[in-house]
C-alpha positions as CSV (number, residue, x, y, z in Angstrom):
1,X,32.7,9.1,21.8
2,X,30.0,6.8,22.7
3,X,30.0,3.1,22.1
4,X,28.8,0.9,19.3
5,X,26.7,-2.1,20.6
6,X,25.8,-5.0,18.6
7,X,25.6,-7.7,20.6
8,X,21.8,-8.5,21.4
9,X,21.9,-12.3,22.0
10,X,19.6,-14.2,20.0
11,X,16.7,-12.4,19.7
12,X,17.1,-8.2,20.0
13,X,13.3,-8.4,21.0
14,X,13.5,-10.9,23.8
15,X,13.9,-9.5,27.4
16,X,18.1,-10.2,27.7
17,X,17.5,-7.3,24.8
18,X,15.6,-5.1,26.6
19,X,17.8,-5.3,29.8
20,X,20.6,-4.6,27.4
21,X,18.6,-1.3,26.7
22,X,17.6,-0.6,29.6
23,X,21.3,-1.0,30.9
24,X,22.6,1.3,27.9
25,X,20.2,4.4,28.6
26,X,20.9,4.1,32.3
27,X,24.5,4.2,31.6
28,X,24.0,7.3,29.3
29,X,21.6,9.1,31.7
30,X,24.1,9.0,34.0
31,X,27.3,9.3,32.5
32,X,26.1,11.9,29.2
33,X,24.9,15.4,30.7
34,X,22.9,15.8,27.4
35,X,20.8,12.5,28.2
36,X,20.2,13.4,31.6
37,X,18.7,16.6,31.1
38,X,16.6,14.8,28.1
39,X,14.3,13.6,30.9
40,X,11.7,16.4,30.5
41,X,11.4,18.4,27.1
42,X,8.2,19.7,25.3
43,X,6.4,17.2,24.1
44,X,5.3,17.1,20.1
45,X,1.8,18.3,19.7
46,X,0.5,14.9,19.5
47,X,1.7,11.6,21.1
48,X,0.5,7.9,21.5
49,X,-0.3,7.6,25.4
50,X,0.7,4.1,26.7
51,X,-0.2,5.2,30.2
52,X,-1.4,1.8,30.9
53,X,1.8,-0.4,30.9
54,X,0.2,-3.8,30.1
55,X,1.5,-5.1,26.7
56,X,-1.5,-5.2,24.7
57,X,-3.8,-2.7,26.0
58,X,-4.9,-0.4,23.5
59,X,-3.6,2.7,23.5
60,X,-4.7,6.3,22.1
61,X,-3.8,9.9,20.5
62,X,-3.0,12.4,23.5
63,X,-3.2,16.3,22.4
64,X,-0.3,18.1,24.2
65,X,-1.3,21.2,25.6
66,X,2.5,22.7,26.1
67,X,3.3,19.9,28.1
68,X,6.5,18.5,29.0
69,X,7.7,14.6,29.5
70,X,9.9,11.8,28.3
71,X,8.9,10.3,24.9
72,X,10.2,8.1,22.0
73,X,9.7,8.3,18.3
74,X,9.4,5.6,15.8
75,X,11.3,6.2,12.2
76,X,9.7,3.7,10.0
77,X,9.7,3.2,6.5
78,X,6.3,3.8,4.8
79,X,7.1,1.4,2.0
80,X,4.0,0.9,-1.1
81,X,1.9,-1.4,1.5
82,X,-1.1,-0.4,2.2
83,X,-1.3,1.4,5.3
84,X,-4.3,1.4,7.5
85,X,-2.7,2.5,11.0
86,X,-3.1,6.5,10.3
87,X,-4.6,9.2,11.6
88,X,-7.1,11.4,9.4
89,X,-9.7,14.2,10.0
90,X,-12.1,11.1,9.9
91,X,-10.6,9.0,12.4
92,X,-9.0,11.9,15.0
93,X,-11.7,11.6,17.3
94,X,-11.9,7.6,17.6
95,X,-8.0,7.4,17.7
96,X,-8.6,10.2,20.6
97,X,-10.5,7.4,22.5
98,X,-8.8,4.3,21.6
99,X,-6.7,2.2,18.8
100,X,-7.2,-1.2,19.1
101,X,-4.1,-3.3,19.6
102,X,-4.9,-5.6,16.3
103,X,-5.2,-2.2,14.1
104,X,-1.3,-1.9,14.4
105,X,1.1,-3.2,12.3
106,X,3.8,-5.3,13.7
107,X,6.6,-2.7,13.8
108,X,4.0,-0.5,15.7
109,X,3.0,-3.4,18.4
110,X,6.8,-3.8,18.9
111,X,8.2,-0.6,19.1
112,X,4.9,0.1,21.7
113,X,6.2,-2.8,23.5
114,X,9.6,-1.6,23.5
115,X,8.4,1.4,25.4
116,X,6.5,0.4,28.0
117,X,8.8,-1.8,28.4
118,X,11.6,1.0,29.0
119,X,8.8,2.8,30.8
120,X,8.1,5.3,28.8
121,X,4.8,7.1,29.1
122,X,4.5,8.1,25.3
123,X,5.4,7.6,21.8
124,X,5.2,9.8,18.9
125,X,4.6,7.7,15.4
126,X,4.3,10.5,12.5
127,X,1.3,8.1,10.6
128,X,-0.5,8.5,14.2
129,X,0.5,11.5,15.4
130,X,0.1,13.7,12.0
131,X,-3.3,14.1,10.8
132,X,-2.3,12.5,7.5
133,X,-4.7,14.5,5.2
134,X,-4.5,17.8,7.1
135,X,-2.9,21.1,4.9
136,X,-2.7,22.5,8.1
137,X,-1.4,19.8,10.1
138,X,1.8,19.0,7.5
139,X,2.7,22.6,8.2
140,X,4.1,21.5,11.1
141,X,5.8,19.0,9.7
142,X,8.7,21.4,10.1
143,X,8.8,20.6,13.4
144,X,9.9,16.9,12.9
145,X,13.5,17.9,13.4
146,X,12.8,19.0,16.9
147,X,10.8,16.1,17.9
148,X,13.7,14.0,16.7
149,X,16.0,15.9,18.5
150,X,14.4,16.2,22.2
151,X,13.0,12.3,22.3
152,X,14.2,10.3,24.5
153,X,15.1,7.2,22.3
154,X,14.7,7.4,18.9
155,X,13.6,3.5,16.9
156,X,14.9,3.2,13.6
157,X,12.9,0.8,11.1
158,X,14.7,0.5,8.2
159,X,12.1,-2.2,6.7
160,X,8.7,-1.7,5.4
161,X,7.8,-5.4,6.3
162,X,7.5,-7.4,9.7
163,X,8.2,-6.3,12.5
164,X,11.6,-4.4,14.4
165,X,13.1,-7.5,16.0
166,X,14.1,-10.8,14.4
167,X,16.8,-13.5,15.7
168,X,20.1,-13.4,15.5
169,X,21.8,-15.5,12.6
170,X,24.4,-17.8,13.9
């Protein structure tokens, strides 16, 4: 049985947060034989490289070539908003080379934050990472269960608004 946390402090997103993370995945790399050997799985045919760790560098589509590594996902709610932090046939190429931080909505910047923050070289965001008017890409949308299963740390956002951390209500 693993435990349920829910104490955060007063902000989930400040860095007492994080450490509480951080502490909780260290705990169940070492402790869980399932999380430890979670370190190194295929990685999903396209992922949001945060190589470079600074908060609010931009960041970019990677193509996997069979590789393997340690990634996240983002579940996020697509809600009736209108979206403009896809990927399409159009932009592909441009996202290939760069997505600028302010493109992102706020859920996005923070659950990139959240990450590099744990360390964690990629991401994998399905509104990024899919080509989102692609036939041929959607096929694979079969494979979402997998790329679920072997992430690291999966972020749930159960919101379509704001962003994944607010304060804690007294």
């Amino acid at each position: 049985d693993l435990p349920v946390y829910k104490t955060f402090g007063a902000n989930a997103g400040s860095e007492i947060g994080f450490l509480k993370v951080l502490h909780w995945m260290q705990d169940c790399i070492a402790l869980h034989q399932r999380c430890a050997k979670n370190s190194s799985t295929p990685l999903p045919r396209r992922v949001l490289d945060l190589e470079s760790l600074n908060a609010k560098d931009n960041l970019s589509v990677h193509e996997s070539d069979n590789e393997t590594g340690r990634y996240m996902c983002l579940s996020h709610c697509w809600g009736g908003s209108k979206y403009p932090a896809k990927t399409t046939s159009l932009t592909l190429e441009q996202n290939k080379e760069s997505i600028p931080w302010d493109s992102l909505p706020k859920k996005f910047q923070d659950a990139i934050v959240f990450t590099r923050w744990l360390k964690v070289r990629y991401l994998w965001i399905d509104s990024l990472c899919i080509i989102q008017d692609s036939g041929q890409d959607w096929l694979e949308s079969v494979k979402m269960v997998d790329i679920y299963r072997n992430s690291f740390l999966t972020i749930a956002s159960t919101s379509d608004g704001g962003g994944l951390f607010y304060p804690t209500l007294p």
